[in-house]
PDB file of N, CA, C and O in Angstrom, chain B, residues numbered from 101:
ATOM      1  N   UNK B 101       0.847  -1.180   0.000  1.00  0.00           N
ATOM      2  CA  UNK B 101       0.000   0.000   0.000  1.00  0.00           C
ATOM      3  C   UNK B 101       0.890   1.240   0.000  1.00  0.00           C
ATOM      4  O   UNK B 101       2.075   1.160   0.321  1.00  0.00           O
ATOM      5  N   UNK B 102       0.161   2.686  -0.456  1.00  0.00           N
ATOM      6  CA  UNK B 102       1.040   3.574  -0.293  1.00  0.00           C
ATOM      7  C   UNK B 102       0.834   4.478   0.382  1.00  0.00           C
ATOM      8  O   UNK B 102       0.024   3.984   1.167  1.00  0.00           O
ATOM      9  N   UNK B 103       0.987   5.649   0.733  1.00  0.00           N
ATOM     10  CA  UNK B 103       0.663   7.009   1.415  1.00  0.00           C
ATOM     11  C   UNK B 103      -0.597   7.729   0.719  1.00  0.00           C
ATOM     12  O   UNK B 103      -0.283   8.578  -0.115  1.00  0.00           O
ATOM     13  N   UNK B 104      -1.798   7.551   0.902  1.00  0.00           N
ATOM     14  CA  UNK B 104      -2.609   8.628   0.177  1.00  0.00           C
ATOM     15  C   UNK B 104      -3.178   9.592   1.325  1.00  0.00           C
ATOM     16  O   UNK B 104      -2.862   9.514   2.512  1.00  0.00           O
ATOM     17  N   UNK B 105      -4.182  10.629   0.696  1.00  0.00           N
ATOM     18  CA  UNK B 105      -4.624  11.557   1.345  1.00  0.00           C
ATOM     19  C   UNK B 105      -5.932  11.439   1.421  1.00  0.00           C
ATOM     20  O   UNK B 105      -6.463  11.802   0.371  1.00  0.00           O
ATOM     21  N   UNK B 106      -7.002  10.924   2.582  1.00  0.00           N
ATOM     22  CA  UNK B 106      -8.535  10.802   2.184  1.00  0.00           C
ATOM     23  C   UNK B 106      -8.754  12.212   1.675  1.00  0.00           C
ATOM     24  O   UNK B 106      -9.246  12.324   0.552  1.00  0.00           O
ATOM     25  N   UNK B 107      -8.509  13.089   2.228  1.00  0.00           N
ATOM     26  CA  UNK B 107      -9.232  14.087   1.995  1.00  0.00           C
ATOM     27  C   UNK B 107      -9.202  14.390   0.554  1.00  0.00           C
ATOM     28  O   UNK B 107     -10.177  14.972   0.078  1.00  0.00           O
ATOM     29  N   UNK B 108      -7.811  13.943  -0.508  1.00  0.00           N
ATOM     30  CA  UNK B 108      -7.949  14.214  -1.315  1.00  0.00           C
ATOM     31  C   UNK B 108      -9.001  13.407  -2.374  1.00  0.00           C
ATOM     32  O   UNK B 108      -9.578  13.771  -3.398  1.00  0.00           O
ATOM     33  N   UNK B 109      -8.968  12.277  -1.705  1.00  0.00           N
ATOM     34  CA  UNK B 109      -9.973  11.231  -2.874  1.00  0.00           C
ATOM     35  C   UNK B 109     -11.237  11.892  -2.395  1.00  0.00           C
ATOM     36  O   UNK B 109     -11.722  12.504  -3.347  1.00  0.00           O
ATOM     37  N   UNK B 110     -11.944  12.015  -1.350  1.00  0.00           N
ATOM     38  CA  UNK B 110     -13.080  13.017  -0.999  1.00  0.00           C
ATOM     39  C   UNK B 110     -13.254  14.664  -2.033  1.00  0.00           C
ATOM     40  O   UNK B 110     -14.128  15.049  -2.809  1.00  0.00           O
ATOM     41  N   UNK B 111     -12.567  14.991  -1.776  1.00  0.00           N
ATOM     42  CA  UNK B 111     -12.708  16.468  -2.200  1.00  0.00           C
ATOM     43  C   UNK B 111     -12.252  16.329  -4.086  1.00  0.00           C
ATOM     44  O   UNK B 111     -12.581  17.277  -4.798  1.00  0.00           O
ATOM     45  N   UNK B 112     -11.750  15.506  -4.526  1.00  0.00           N
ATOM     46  CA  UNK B 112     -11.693  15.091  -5.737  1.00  0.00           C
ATOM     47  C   UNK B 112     -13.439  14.347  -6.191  1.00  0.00           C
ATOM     48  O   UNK B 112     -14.058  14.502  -7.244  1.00  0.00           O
ATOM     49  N   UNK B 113     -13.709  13.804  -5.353  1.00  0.00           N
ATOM     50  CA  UNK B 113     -14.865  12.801  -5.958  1.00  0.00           C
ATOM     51  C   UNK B 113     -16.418  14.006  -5.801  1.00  0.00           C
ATOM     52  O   UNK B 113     -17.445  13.716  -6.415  1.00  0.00           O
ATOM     53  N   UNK B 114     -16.350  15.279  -4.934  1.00  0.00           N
ATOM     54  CA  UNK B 114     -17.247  15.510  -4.526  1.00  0.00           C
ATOM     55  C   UNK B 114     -16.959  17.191  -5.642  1.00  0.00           C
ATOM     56  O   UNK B 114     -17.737  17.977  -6.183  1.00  0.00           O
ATOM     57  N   UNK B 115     -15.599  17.105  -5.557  1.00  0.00           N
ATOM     58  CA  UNK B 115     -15.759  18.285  -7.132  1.00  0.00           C
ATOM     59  C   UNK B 115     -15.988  18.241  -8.288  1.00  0.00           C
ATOM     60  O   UNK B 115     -16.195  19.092  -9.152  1.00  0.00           O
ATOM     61  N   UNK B 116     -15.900  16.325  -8.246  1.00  0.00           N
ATOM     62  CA  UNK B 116     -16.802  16.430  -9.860  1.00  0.00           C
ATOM     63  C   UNK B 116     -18.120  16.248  -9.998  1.00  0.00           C
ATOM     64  O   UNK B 116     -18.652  16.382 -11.099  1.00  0.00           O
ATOM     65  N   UNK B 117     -18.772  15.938  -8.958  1.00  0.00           N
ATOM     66  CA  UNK B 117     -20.513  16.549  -8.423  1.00  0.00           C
ATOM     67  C   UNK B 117     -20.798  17.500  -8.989  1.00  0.00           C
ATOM     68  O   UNK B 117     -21.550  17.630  -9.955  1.00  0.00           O
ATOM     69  N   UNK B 118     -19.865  18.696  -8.089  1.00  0.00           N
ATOM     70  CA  UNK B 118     -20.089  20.322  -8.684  1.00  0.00           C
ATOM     71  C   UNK B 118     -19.943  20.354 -10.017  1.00  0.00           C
ATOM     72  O   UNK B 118     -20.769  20.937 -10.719  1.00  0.00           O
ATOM     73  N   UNK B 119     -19.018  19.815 -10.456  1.00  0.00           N
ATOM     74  CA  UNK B 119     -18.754  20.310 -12.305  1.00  0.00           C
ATOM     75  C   UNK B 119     -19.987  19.291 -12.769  1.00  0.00           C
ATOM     76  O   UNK B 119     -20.207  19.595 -13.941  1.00  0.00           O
ATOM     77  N   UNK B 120     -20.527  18.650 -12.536  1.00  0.00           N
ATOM     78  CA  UNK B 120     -21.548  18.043 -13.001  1.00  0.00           C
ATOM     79  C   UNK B 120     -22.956  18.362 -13.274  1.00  0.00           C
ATOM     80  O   UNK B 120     -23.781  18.197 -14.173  1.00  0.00           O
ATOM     81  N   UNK B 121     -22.864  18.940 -11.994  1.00  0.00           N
ATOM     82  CA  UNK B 121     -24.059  19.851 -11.805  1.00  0.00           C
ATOM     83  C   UNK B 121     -24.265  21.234 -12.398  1.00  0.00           C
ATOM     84  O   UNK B 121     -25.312  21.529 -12.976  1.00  0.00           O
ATOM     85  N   UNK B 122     -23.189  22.126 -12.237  1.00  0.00           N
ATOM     86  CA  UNK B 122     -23.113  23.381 -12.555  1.00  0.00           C
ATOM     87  C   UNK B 122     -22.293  23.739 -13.899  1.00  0.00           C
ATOM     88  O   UNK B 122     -21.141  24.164 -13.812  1.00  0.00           O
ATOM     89  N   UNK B 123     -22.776  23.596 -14.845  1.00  0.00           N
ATOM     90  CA  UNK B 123     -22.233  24.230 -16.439  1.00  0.00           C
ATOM     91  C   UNK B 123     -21.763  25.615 -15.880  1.00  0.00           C
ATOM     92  O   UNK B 123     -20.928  25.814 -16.762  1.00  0.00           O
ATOM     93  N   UNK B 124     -21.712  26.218 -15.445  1.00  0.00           N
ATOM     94  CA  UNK B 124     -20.794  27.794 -14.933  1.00  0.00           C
ATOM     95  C   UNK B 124     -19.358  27.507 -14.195  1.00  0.00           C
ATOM     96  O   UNK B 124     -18.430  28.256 -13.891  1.00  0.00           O
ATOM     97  N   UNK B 125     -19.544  26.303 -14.060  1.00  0.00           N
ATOM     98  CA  UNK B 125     -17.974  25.929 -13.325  1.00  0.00           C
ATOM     99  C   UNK B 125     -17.013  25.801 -14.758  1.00  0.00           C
ATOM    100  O   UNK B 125     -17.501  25.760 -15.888  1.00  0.00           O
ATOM    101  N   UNK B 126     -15.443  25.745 -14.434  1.00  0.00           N
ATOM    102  CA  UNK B 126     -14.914  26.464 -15.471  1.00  0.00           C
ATOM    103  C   UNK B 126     -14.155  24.905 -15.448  1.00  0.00           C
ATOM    104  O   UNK B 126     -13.706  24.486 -14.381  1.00  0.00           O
ATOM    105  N   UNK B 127     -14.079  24.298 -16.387  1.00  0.00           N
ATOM    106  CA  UNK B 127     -13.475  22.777 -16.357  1.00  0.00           C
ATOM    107  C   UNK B 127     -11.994  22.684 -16.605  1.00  0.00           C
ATOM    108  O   UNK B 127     -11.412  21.632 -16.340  1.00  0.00           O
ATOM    109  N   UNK B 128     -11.447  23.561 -17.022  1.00  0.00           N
ATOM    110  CA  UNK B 128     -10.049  24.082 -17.720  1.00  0.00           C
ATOM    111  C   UNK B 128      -9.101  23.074 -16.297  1.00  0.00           C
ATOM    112  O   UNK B 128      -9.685  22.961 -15.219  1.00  0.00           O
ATOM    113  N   UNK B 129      -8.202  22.667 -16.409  1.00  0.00           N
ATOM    114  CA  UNK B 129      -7.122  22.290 -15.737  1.00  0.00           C
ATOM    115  C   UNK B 129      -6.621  22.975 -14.735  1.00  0.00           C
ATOM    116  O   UNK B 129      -6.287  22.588 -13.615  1.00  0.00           O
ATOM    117  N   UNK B 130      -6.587  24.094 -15.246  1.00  0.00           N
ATOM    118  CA  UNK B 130      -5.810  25.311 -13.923  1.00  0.00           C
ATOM    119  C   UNK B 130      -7.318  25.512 -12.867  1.00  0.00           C
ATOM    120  O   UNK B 130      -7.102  25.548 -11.655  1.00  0.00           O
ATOM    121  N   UNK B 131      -8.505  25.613 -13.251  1.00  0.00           N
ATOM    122  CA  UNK B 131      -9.510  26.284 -12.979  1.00  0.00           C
ATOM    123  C   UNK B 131      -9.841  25.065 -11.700  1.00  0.00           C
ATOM    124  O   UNK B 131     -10.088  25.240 -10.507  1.00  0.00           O
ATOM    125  N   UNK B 132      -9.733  23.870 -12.461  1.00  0.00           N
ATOM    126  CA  UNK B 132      -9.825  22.512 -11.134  1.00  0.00           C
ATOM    127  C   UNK B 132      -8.757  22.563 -10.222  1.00  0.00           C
ATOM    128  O   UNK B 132      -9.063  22.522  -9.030  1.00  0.00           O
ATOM    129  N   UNK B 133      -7.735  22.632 -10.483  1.00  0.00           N
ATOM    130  CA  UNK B 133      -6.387  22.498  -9.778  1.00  0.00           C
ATOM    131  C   UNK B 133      -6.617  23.528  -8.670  1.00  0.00           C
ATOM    132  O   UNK B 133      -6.519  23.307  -7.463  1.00  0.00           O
ATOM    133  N   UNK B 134      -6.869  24.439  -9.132  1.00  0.00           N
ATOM    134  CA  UNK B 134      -7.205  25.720  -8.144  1.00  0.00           C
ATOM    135  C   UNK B 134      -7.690  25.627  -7.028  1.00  0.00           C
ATOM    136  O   UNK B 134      -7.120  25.854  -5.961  1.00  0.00           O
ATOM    137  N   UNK B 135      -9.137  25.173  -7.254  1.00  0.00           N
ATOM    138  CA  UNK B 135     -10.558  24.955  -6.787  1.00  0.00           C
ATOM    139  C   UNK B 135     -10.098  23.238  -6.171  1.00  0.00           C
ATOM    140  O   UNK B 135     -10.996  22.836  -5.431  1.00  0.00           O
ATOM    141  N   UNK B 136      -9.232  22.461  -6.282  1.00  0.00           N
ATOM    142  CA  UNK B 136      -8.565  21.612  -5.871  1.00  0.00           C
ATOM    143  C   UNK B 136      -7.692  22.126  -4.725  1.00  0.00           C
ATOM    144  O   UNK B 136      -8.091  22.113  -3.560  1.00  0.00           O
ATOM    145  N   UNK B 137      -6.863  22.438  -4.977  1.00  0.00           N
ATOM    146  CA  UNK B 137      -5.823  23.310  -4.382  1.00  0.00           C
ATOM    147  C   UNK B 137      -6.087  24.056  -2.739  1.00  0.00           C
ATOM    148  O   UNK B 137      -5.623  23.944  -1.605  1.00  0.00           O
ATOM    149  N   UNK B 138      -7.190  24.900  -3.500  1.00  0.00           N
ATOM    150  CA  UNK B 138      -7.944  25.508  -2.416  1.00  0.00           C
ATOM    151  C   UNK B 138      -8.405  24.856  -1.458  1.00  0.00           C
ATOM    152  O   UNK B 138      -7.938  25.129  -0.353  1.00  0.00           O
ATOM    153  N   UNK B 139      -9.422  23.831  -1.543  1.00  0.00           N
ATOM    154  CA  UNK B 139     -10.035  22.956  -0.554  1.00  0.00           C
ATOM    155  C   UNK B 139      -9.265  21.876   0.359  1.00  0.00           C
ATOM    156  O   UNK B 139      -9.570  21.425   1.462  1.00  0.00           O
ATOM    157  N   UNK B 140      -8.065  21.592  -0.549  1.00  0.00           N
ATOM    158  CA  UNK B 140      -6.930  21.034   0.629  1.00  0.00           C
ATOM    159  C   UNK B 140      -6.199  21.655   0.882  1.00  0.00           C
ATOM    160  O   UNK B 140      -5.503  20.865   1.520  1.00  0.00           O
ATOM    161  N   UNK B 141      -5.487  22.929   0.935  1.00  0.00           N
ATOM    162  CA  UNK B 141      -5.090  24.326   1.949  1.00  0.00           C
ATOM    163  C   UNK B 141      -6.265  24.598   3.339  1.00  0.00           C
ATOM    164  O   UNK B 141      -5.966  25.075   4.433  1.00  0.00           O
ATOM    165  N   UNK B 142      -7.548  24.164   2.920  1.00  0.00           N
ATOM    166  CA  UNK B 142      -8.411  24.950   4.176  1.00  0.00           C
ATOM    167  C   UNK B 142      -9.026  23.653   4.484  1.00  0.00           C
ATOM    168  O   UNK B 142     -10.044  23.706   5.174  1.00  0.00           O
ATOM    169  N   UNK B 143      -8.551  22.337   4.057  1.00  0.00           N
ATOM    170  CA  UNK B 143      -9.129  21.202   5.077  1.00  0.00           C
ATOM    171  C   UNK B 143      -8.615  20.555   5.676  1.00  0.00           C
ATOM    172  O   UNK B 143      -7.487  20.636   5.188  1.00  0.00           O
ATOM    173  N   UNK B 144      -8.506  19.389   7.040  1.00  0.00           N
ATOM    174  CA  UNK B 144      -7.081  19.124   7.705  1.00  0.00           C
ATOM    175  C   UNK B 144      -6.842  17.560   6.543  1.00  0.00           C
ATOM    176  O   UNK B 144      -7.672  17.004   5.823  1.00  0.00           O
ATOM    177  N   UNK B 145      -5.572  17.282   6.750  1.00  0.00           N
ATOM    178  CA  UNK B 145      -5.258  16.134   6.061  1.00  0.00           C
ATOM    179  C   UNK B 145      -5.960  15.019   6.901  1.00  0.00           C
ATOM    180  O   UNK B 145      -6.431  15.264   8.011  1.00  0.00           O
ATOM    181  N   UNK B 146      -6.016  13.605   6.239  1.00  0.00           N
ATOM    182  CA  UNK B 146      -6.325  12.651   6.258  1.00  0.00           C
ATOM    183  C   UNK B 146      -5.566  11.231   6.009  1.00  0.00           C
ATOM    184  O   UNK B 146      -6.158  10.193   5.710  1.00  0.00           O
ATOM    185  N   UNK B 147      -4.072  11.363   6.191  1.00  0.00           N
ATOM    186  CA  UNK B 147      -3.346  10.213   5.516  1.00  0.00           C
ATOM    187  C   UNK B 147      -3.404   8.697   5.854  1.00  0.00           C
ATOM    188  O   UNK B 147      -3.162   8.366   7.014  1.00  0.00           O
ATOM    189  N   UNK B 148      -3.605   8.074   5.243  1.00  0.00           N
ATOM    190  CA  UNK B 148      -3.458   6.763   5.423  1.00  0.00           C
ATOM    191  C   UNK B 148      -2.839   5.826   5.158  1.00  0.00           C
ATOM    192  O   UNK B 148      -3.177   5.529   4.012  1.00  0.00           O
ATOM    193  N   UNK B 149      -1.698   4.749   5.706  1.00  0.00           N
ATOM    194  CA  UNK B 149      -1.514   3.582   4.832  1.00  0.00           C
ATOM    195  C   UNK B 149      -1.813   2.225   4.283  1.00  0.00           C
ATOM    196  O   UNK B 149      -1.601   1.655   3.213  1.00  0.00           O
ATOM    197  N   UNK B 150      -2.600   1.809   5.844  1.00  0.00           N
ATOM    198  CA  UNK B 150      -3.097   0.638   5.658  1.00  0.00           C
ATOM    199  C   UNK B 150      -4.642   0.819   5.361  1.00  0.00           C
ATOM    200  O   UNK B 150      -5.312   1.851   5.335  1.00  0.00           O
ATOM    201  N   UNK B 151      -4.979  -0.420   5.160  1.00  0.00           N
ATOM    202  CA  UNK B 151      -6.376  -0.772   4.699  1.00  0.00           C
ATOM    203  C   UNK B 151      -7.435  -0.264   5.808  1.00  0.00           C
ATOM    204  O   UNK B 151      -8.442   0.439   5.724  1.00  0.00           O
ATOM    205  N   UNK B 152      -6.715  -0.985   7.000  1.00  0.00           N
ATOM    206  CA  UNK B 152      -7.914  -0.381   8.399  1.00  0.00           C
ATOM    207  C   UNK B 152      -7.685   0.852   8.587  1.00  0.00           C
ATOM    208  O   UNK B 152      -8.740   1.463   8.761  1.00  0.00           O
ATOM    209  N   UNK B 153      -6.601   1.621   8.638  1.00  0.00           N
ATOM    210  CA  UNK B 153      -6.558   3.191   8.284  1.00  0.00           C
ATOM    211  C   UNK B 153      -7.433   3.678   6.636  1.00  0.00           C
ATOM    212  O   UNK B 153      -7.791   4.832   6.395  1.00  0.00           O
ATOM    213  N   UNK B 154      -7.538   3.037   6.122  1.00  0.00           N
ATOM    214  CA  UNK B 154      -8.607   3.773   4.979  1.00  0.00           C
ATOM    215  C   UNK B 154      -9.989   3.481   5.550  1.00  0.00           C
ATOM    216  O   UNK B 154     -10.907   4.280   5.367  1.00  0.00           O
ATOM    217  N   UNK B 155     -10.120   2.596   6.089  1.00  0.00           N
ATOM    218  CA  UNK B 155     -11.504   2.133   6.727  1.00  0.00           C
ATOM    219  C   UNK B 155     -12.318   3.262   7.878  1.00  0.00           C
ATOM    220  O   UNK B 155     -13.479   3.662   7.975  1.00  0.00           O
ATOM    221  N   UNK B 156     -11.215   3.483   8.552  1.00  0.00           N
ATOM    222  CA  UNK B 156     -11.495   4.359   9.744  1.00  0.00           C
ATOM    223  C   UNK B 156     -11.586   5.749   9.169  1.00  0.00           C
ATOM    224  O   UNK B 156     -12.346   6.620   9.592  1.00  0.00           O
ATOM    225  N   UNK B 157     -10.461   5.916   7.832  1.00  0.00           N
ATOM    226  CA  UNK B 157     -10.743   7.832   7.958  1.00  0.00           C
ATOM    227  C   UNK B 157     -11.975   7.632   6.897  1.00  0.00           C
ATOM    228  O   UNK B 157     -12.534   8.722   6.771  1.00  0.00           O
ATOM    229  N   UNK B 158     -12.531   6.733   6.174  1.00  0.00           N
ATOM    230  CA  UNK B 158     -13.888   6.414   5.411  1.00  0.00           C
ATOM    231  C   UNK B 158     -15.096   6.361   6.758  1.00  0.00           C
ATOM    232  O   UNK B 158     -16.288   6.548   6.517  1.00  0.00           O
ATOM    233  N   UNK B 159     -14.716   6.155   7.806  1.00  0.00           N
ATOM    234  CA  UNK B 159     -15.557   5.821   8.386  1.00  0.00           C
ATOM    235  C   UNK B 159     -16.182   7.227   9.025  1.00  0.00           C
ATOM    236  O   UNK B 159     -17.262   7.208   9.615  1.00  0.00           O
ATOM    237  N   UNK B 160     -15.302   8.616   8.833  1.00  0.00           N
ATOM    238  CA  UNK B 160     -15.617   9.923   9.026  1.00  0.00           C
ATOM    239  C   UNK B 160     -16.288   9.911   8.389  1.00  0.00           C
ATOM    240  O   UNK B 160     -17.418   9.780   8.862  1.00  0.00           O
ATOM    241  N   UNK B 161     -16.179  10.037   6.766  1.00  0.00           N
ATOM    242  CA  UNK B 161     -17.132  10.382   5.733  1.00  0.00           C
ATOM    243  C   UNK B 161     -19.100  10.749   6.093  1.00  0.00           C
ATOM    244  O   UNK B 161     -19.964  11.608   5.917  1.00  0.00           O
ATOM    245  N   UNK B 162     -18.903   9.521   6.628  1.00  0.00           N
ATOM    246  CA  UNK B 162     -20.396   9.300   7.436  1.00  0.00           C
ATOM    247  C   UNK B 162     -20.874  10.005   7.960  1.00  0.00           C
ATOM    248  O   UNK B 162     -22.083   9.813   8.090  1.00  0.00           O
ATOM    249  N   UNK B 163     -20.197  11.458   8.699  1.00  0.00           N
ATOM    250  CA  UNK B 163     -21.036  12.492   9.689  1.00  0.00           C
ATOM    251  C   UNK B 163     -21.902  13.447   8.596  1.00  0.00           C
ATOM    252  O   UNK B 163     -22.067  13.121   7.420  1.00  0.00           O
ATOM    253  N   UNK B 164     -22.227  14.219   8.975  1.00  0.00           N
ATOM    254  CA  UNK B 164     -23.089  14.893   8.099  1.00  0.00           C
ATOM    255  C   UNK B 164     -22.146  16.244   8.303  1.00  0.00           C
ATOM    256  O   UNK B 164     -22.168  16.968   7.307  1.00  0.00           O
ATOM    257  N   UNK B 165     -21.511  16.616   9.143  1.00  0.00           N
ATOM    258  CA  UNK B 165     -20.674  17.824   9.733  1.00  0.00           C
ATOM    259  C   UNK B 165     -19.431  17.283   8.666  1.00  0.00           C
ATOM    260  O   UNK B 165     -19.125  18.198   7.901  1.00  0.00           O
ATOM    261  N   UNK B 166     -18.742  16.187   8.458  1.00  0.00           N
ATOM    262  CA  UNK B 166     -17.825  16.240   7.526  1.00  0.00           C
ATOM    263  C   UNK B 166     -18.311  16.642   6.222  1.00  0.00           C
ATOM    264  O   UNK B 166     -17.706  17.403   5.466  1.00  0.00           O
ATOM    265  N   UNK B 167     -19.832  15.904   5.909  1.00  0.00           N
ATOM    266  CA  UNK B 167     -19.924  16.065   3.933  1.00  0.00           C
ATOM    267  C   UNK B 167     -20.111  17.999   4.409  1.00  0.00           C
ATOM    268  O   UNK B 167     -19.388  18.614   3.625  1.00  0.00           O
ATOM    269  N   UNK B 168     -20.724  18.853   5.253  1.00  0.00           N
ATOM    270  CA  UNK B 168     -21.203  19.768   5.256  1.00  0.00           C
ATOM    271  C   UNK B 168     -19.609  20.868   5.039  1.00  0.00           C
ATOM    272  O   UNK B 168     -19.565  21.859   4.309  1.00  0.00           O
ATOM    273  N   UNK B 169     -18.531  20.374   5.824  1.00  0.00           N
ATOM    274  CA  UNK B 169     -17.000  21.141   5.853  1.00  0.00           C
ATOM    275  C   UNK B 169     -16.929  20.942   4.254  1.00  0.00           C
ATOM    276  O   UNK B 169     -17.355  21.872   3.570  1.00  0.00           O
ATOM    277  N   UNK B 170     -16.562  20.114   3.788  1.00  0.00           N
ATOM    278  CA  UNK B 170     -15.949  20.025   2.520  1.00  0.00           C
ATOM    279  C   UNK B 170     -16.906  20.410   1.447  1.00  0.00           C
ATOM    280  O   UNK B 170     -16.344  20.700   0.391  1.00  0.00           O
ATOM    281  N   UNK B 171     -17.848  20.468   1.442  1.00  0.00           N
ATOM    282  CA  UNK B 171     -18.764  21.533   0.809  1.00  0.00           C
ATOM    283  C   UNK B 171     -18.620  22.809   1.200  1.00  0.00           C
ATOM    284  O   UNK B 171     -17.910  23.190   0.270  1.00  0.00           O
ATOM    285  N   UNK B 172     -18.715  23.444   1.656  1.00  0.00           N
ATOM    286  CA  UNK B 172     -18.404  24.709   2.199  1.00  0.00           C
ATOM    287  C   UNK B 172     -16.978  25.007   1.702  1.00  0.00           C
ATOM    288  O   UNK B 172     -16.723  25.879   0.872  1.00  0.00           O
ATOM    289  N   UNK B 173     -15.990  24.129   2.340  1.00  0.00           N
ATOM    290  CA  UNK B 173     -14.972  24.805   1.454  1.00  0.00           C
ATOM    291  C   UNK B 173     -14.719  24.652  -0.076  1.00  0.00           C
ATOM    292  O   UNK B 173     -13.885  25.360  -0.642  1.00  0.00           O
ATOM    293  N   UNK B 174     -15.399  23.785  -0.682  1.00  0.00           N
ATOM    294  CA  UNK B 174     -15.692  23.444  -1.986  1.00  0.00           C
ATOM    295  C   UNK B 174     -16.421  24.948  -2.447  1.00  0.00           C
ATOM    296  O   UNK B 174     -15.849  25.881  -3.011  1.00  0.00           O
ATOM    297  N   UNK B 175     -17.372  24.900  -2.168  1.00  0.00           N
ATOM    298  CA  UNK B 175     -18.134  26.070  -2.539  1.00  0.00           C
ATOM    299  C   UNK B 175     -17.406  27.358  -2.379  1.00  0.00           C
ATOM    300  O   UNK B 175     -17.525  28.110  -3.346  1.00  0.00           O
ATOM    301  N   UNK B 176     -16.721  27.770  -1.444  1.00  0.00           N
ATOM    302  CA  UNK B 176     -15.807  28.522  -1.367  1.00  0.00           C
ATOM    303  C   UNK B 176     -14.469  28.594  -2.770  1.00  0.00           C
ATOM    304  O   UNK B 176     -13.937  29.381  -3.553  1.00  0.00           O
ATOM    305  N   UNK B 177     -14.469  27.693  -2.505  1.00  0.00           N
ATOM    306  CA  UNK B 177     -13.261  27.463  -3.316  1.00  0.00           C
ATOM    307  C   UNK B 177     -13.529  27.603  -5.173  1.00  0.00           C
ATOM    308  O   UNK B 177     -12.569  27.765  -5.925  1.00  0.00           O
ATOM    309  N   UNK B 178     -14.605  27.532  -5.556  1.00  0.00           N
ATOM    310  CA  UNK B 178     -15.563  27.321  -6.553  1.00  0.00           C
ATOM    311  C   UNK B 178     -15.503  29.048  -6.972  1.00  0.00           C
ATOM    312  O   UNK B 178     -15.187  29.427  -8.100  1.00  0.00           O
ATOM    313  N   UNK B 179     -15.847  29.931  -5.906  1.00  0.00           N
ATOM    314  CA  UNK B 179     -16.690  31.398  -6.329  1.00  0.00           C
ATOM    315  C   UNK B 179     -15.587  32.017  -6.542  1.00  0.00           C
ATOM    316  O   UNK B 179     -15.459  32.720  -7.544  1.00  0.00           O
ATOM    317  N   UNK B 180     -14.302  31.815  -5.363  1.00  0.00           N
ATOM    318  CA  UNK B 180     -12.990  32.067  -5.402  1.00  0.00           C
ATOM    319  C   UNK B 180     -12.372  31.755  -7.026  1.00  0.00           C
ATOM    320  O   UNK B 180     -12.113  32.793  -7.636  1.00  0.00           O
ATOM    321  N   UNK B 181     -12.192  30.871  -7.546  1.00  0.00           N
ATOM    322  CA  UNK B 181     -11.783  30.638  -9.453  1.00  0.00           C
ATOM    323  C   UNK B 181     -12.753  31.076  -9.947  1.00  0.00           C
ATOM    324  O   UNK B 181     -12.554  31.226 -11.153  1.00  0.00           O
ATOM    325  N   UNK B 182     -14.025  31.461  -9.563  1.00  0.00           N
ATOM    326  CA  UNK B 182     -14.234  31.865 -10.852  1.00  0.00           C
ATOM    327  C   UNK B 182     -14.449  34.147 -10.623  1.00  0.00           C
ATOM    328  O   UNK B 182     -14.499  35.071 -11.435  1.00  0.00           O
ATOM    329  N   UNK B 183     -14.485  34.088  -9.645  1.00  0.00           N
ATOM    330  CA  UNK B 183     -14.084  35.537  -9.844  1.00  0.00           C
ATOM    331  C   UNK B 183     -12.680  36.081 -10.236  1.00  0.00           C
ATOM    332  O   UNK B 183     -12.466  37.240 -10.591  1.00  0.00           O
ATOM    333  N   UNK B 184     -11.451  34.775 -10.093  1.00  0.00           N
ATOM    334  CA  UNK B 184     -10.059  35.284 -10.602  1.00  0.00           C
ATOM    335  C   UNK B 184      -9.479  34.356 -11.082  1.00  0.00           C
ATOM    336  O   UNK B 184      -8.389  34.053 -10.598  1.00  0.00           O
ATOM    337  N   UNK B 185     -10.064  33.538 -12.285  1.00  0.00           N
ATOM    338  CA  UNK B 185      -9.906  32.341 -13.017  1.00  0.00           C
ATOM    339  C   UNK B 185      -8.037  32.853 -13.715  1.00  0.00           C
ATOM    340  O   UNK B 185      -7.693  33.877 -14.306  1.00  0.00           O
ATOM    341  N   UNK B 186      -7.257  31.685 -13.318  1.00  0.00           N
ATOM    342  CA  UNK B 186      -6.029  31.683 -14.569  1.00  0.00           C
ATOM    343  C   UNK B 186      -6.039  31.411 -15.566  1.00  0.00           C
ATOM    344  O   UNK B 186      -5.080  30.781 -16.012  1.00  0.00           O
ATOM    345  N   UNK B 187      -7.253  31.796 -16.486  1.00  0.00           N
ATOM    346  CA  UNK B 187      -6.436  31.036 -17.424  1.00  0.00           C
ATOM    347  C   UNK B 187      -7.007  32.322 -18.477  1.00  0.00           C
ATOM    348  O   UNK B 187      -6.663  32.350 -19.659  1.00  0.00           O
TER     349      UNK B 187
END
């Protein structure tokens, strides 16, 4: 197994929701990376190596106060690129 980041497979799986949903989101590479970027700067890490360590920080997922943080900073992170998009 290797070193990953839950938060990042979370906040990856739940930003392509948003681009799914919202045709005003800007799909460009820099515009995700950003809006990527952003939401793991303002969320705490999550690392894991083993299997029962993916189990347990999956087993956060479940609160309603976690999906509600990472939305919020998602959404944040979203209004943020597109009022000062790079590209």
């Amino acid at each position: 197994m290797e070193l990953k980041n839950h938060m990042e497979i979370v906040v990856d799986r739940m930003l392509k929701v948003f681009v799914e949903k919202d045709p005003n989101i800007c799909t460009c590479e820099n515009c995700i990376l950003d809006v990527k970027a952003y939401a793991l700067n303002h969320l705490p890490p999550q690392y894991f190596v083993t299997e029962k360590g993916e189990v347990y920080t999956k087993a956060k997922d479940l609160t309603i106060q976690f999906e509600t943080d990472v939305t919020s900073v998602l959404v944040q992170g979203i209004e943020k690129v597109k009022k000062h998009p790079r590209h």
